[in-house]
Each structure stands twice: as structure tokens, then as C-alpha cells.
MIDOPA-555767 format. One line per 2 residues: number of its first residue (from 1); their letters; for each residue x negated, y, z of C-alpha. Coordinates in nm, 4 decimals. Layout:
BEGIN
NUM	A	X,Y,Z ~ ... .
***
This chain:
BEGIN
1	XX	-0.1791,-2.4813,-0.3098 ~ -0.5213,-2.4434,-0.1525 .
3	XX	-0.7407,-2.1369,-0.1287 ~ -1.0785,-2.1737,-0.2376 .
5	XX	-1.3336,-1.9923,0.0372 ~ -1.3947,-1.7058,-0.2715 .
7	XX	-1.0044,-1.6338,-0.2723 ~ -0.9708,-1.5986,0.1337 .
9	XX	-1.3162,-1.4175,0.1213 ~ -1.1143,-1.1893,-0.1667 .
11	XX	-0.8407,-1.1634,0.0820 ~ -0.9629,-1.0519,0.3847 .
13	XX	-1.2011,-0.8046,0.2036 ~ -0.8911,-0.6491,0.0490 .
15	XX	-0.6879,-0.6565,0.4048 ~ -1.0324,-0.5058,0.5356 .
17	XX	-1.0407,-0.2196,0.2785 ~ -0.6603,-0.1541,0.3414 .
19	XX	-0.7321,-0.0546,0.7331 ~ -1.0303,0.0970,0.6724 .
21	XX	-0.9655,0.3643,0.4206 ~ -0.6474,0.4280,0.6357 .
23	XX	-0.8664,0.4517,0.9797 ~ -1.1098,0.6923,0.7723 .
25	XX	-0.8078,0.9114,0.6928 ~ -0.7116,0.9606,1.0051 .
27	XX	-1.0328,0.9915,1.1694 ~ -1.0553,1.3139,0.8881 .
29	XX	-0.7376,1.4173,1.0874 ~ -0.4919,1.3559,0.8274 .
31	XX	-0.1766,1.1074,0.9656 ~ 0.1617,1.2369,0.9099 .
33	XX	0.2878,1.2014,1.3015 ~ 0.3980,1.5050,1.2988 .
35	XX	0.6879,1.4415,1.0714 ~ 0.8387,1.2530,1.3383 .
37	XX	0.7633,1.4488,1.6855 ~ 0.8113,1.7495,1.5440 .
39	XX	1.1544,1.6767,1.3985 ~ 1.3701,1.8690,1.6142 .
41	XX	1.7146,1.6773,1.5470 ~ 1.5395,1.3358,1.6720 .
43	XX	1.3003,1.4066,1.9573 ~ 1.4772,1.6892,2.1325 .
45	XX	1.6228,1.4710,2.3825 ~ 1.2802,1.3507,2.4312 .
47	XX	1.1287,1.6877,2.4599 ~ 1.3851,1.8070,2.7023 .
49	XX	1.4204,1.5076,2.9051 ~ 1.0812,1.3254,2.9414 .
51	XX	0.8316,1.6125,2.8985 ~ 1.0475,1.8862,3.0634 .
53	XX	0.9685,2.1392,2.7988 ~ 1.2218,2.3436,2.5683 .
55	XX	1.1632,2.3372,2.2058 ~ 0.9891,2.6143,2.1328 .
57	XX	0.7437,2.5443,2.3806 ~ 0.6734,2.1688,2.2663 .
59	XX	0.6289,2.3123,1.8919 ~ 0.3714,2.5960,1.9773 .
61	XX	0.1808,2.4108,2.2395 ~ -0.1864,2.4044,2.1740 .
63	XX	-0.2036,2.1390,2.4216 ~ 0.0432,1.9299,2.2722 .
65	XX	-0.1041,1.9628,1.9030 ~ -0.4697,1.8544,2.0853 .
67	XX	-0.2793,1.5542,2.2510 ~ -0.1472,1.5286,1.8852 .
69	XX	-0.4914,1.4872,1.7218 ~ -0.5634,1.2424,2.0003 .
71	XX	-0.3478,1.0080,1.9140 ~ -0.4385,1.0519,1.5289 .
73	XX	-0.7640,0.9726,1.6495 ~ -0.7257,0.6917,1.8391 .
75	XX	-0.5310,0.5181,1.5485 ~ -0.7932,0.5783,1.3211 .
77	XX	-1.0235,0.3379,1.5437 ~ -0.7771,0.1028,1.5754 .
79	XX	-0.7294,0.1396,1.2000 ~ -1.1300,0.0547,1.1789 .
81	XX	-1.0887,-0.2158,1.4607 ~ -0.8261,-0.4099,1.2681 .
83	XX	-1.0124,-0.4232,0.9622 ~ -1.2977,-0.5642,1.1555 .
85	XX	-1.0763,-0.8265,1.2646 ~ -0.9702,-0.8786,0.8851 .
87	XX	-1.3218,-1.0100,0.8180 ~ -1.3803,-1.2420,1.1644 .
89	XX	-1.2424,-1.5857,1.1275 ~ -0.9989,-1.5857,1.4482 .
91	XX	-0.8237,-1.8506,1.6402 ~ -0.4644,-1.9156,1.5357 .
93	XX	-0.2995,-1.6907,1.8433 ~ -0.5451,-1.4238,1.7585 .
95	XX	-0.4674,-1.4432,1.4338 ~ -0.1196,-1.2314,1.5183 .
97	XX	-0.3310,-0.9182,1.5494 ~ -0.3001,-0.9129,1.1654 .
99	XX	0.0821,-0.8669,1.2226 ~ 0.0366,-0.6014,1.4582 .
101	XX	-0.1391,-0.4411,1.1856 ~ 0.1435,-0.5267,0.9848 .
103	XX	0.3758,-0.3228,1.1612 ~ 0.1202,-0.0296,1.2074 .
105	XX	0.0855,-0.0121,0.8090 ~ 0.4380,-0.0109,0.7808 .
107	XX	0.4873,0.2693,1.0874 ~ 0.2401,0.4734,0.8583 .
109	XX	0.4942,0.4039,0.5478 ~ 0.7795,0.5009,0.6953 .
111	XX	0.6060,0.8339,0.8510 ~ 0.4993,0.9421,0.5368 .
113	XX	0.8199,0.8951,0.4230 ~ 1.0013,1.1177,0.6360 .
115	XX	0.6647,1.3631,0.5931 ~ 0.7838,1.3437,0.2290 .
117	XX	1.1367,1.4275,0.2404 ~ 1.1981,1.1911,-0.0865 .
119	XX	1.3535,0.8899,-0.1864 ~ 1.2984,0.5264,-0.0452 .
121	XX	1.0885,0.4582,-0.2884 ~ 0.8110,0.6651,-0.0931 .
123	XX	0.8447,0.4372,0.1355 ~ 0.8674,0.1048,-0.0230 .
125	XX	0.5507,0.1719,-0.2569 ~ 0.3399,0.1172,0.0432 .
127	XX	0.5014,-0.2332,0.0561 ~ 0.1643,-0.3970,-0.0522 .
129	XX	-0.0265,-0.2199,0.1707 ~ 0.1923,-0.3405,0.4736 .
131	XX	0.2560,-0.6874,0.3478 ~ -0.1095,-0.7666,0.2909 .
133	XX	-0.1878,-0.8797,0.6435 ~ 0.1133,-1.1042,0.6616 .
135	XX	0.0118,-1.2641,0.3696 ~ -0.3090,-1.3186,0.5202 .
137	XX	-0.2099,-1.3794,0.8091 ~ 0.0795,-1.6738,0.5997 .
139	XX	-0.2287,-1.8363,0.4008 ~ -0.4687,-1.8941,0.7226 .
141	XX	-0.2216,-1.9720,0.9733 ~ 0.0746,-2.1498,0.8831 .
143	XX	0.1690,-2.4663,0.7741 ~ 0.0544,-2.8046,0.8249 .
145	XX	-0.2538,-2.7884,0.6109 ~ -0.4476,-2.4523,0.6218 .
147	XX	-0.5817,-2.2520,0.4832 ~ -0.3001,-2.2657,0.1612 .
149	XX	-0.0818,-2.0321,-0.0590 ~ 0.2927,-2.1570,-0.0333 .
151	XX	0.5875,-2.0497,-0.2153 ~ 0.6750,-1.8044,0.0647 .
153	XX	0.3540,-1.6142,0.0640 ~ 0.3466,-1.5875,-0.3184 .
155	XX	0.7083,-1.4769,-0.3003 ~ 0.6144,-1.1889,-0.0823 .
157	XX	0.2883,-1.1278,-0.2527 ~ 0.4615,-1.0672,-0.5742 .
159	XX	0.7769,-0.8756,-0.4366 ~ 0.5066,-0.6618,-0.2663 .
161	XX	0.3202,-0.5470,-0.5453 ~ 0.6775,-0.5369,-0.7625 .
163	XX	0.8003,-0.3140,-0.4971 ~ 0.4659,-0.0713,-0.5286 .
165	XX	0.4491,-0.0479,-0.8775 ~ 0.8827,0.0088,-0.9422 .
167	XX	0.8256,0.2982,-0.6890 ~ 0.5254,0.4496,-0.8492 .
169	XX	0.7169,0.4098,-1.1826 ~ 1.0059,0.5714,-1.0575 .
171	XX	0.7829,0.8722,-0.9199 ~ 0.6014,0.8845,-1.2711 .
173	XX	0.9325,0.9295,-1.4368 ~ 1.0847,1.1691,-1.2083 .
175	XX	1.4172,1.0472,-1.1286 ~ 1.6309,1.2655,-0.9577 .
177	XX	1.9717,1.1800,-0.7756 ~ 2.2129,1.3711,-0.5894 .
179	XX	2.1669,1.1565,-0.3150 ~ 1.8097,1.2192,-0.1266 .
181	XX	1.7718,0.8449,-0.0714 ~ 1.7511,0.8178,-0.3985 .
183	XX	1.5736,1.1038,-0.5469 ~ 1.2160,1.0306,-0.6853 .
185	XX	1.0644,1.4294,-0.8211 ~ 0.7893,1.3475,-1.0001 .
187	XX	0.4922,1.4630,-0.7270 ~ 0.2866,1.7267,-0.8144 .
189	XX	-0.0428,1.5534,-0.7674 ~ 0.1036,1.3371,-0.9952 .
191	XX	0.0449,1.5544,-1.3046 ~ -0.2823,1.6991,-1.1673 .
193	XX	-0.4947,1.4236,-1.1731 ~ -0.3031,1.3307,-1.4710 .
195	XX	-0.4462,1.6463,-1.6365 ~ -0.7681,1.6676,-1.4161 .
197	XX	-0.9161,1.2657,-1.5421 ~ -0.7909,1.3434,-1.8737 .
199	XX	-0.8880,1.6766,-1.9622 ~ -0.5645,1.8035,-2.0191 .
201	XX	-0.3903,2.1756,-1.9990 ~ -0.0615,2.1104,-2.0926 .
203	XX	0.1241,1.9875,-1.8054 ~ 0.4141,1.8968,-2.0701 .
205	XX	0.1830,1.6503,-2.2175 ~ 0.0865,1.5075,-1.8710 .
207	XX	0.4390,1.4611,-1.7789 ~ 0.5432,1.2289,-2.1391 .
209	XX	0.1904,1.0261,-2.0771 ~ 0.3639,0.9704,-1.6689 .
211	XX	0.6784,0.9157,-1.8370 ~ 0.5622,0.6163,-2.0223 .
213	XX	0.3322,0.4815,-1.7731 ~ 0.6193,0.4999,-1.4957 .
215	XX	0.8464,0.2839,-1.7919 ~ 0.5695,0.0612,-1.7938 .
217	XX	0.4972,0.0003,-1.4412 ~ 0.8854,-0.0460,-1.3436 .
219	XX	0.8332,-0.3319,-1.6725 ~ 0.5047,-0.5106,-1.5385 .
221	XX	0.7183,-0.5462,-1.1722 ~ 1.0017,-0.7398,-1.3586 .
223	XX	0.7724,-0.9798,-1.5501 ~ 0.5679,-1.0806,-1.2669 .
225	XX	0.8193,-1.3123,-1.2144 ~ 0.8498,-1.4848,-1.5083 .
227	XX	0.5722,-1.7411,-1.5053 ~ 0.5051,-1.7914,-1.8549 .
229	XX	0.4141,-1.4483,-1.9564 ~ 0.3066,-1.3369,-1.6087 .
231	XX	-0.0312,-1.3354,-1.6755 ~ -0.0626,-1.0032,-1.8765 .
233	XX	0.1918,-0.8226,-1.6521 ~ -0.0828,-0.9050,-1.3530 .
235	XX	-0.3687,-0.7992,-1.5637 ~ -0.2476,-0.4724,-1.6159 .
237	XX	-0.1942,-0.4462,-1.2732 ~ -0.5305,-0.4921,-1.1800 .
239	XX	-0.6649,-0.2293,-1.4232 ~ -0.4038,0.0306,-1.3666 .
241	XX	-0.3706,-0.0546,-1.0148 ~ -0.7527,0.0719,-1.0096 .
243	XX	-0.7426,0.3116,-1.2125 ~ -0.5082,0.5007,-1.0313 .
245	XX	-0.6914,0.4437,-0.7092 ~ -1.0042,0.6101,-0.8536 .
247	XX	-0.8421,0.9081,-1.0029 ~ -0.7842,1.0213,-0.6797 .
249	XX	-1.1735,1.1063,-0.6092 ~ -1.1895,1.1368,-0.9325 .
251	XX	-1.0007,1.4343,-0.9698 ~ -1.0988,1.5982,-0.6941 .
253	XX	-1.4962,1.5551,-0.6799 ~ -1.5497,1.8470,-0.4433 .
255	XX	-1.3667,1.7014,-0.1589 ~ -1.4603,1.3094,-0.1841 .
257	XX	-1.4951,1.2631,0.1693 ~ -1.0958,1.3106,0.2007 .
259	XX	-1.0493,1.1171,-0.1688 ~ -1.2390,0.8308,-0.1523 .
261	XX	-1.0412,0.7039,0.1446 ~ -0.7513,0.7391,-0.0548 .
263	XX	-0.8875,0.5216,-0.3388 ~ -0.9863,0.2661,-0.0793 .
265	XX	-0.6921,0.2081,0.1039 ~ -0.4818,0.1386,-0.2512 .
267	XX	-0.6572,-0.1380,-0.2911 ~ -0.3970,-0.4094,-0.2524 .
269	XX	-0.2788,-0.2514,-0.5775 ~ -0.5623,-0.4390,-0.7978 .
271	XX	-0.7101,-0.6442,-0.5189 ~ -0.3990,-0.8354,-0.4834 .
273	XX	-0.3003,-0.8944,-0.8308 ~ -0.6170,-1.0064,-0.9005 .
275	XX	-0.5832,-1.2730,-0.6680 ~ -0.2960,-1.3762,-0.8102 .
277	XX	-0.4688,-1.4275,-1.1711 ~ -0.7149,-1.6345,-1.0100 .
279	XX	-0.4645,-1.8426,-0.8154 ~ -0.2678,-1.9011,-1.1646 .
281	XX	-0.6155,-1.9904,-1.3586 ~ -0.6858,-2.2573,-1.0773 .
283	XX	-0.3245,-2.4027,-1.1391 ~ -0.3794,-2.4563,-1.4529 .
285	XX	-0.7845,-2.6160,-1.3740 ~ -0.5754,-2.8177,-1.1390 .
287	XX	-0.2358,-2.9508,-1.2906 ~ -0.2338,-3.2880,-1.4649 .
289	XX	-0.2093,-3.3115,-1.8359 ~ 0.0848,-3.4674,-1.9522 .
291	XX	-0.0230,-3.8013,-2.0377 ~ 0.1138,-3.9006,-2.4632 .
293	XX	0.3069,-4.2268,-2.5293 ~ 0.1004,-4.4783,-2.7392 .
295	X	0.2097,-4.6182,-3.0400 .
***
């Protein structure tokens, strides 16, 4: 199917957002790199070998936690210079920068998984986030006519945002397993914005309204697939997908310049399900009627 220029325009604005709010974290300091060079069981060889330092001295280095911050700063700008690129109308080769971001969103997934120490589904509920510029990058570059949304790209667009909102359901329910892989504890911040945007003291209370949102969310990710009824499912995407972005500043009003980031980065989780509405609203502008027999 085409894409109108409002829905690319929509697109790259989202993908732009995405890198943005995730450069301005860092550039407040905040990337979870540490979860991976300072696990001890996976970069001691590395330690020992390449930097010629025992372990104790790597972890208590104030050199190494400057060098550190470095880095944490220099992906912030490349965070930033990414999301410029999200908004420039590039040549087809260039156009495999959005990739690379790609594989730096999904870097930052899989780094705040480990940060986490949780299930998968800490992971995987970043999937829209990471996804986003291949889908982009899917709709303006491939295929013989350009710029267009195939089968593929919706596939991945929906299976994204499925992925995000199971996970976040999951989380909301707090579903715990034996196995760590599996285990999804209801987080913490979870039930105090909960109680923060709604006024709340009881954290029991919090915890059955999280309980039936997380139900609902792991619902809306199975019907996004059925076409008939897909509509609503995508709708309440795009409100709760919001909603949930803003209670993050909003529950937190004294510290917005480390909040709002995180409410603009999430926003793949109404930005891209709104797309989707529109794309199913111009299929339906654009499909024939069935022509009736005559008598």
C-alpha cells in the first residue's frame, strides 16, 4: 500500500522522538553500560587480558568510571545525531544508518535487561522502540515502488507493538517463575505512579487496577491481529500507550528534566499504533466496493 507524505512525516517524527528522548537520557548520564562491564563473570578476561588490570582495580577506578561517562556521553550525541537523520530525506545507501540505529536501540534493550536482572520480557518490551527504524527504514527503501507499507513491514509493526504491550502486561500482573528468564515482579515504579497520577494510598488497590490493565494489554496484543475487530484493540493502544508515557513526568513533577525523556522516547507505543489506524482508515477510503448483480 502507499504512504501518504502525512504518514511518513508521522513516521519519521516518531523514529525522531525515539532517539532523541534516548540521547537526552544519556546525555543526563543515565545508560545502563555498566551492567555489562562491570559484570565480573563476563568481562574478566577482558579486564585481565586487554587492559592489564585485576578486578578490583578496574571496579574502583575513577578513571575508568570517567572513561565510563564518556562513552555514555558520546552515545547520547549519536542518539541526537540519528534522530536528526530520522527527519532528513537520505539516499537509499544512507538510508542504512537507520539500521545502525536499529541495532543501537536494541544494544540499549538488552543492557537494560541484564541492568534489570528480570525476565525476557524486559527486554522484548523495548521491541517497538528497536523495530521502529527498520520499519522506516522497510517503507522508504525497499521494494520496487517506494515509499509503501508491505505485508512484511506491517507484520513487524504489529508483532512489535504486540511484543511491548504482552511484556508490559506481564510486568503489570506480576508473574513470577522459578526460572529467572521467565520471572516478571511487578516493578516498583509500577505501583508508584500508579498511586502518584491517581491519588491513591493503598498500594493494594494500585496493584488490582495493574492487575487488570496488564490482562488487558496482554488481550489488545492478541487482537491486533485479527483484522476485523483490530481497530479498537489499536485505539486503545494509542491512548494507553500515551498515557503511560506521560505518567512518568507526571508522577514525578520535581524531576522532569530526567522524566520527560522517558515519556518521549515511549513514543512508538501510541505513535505507532496510531499509524496503523490511519493506514486501516485509508484501506478502507481505498478498496473497491463490491459491485451488486442486477436483476
Amino acid at each position: 500500500m502507499p504512504l501518504s507524505p502525512f504518514l511518513i512525516r508521522t513516521l519519521r517524527v516518531i523514529c525522531f522522538l525515539t532517539f532523541v528522548g534516548h540521547g537526552w537520557v544519556c546525555l543526563n548520564g543515565q545508560m545502563p553500560i555498566r551492567a555489562l562491564l562491570w559484570d565480573e563473570e563476563l568481562m574478566t578476561g577482558v579486564v585481565e587480558n586487554w587492559l592489564q588490570m585485576d578486578w578490583g582495580t578496574y571496579v574502583s577506578s575513577m578513571e575508568m568510571a570517567d572513561r565510563i561517562d564518556g562513552v555514555v556521553r558520546v552515545q547520547g550525541w549519536l542518539f541526537l545525531f540519528l534522530g536528526a537523520c530520522c527527519l532528513i530525506p537520505l539516499r537509499r545507501w544512507c538510508g542504512t544508518v537507520y539500521l545502525a540505529g536499529a541495532a543501537n536501540l536494541g544494544l540499549l534493550a538488552w543492557l537494560k535487561y541484564l541492568d534489570a536482572g528480570s525476565g525476557i520480557g524486559m527486554l522484548l518490551e523495548h521491541a517497538s522502540q528497536f523495530c521502529l527504524p527498520v520499519i522506516l527504514y522497510l517503507a522508504l527503501y525497499v521494494g520496487p515502488e517506494r515509499p509503501r507499507w508491505s505485508r512484511a513491514t506491517d507484520l513487524i509493526a504489529r508483532a512489535s507493538l504486540a511484543l511491548a504491550f504482552a511484556c508490559h502486561g506481564l510486568f503489570a500482573m506480576g508473574l513470577h517463575a522459578d526460572i529467572t528468564l521467565l520471572s516478571h515482579p511487578m516493578p516498583q515504579s509500577y505501583l508508584e505512579m500508579t498511586m502518584a497520577c491517581l491519588g491513591l494510598e493503598s498500594e493494594a488497590v494500585a496493584e488490582r487496577i495493574l492487575l487488570v490493565v496488564g490482562k488487558i494489554d496482554i488481550l489488545v496484543a492478541v487482537l491486533i491481529f485479527i483484522r476485523p475487530i483490530q481497530w479498537w484493540p489499536l485505539a486503545y493502544m494509542v491512548l494507553w500507550g500515551f498515557v503511560t508515557a506521560l505518567a512518568r513526568p507526571w508522577a514525578h513533577p520535581d524531576s522532569l528534566d530526567a522524566w520527560i525523556p522517558e515519556m518521549i522516547y515511549r513514543a512508538p507505543h501510541f505513535g505507532l499504533p496510531l499509524v496503523l489506524l490511519l493506514l486501516n482508515r485509508s484501506r478502507k477510503k481505498t478498496t473497491p466496493e463490491t459491485p451488486t448483480n442486477s436483476q
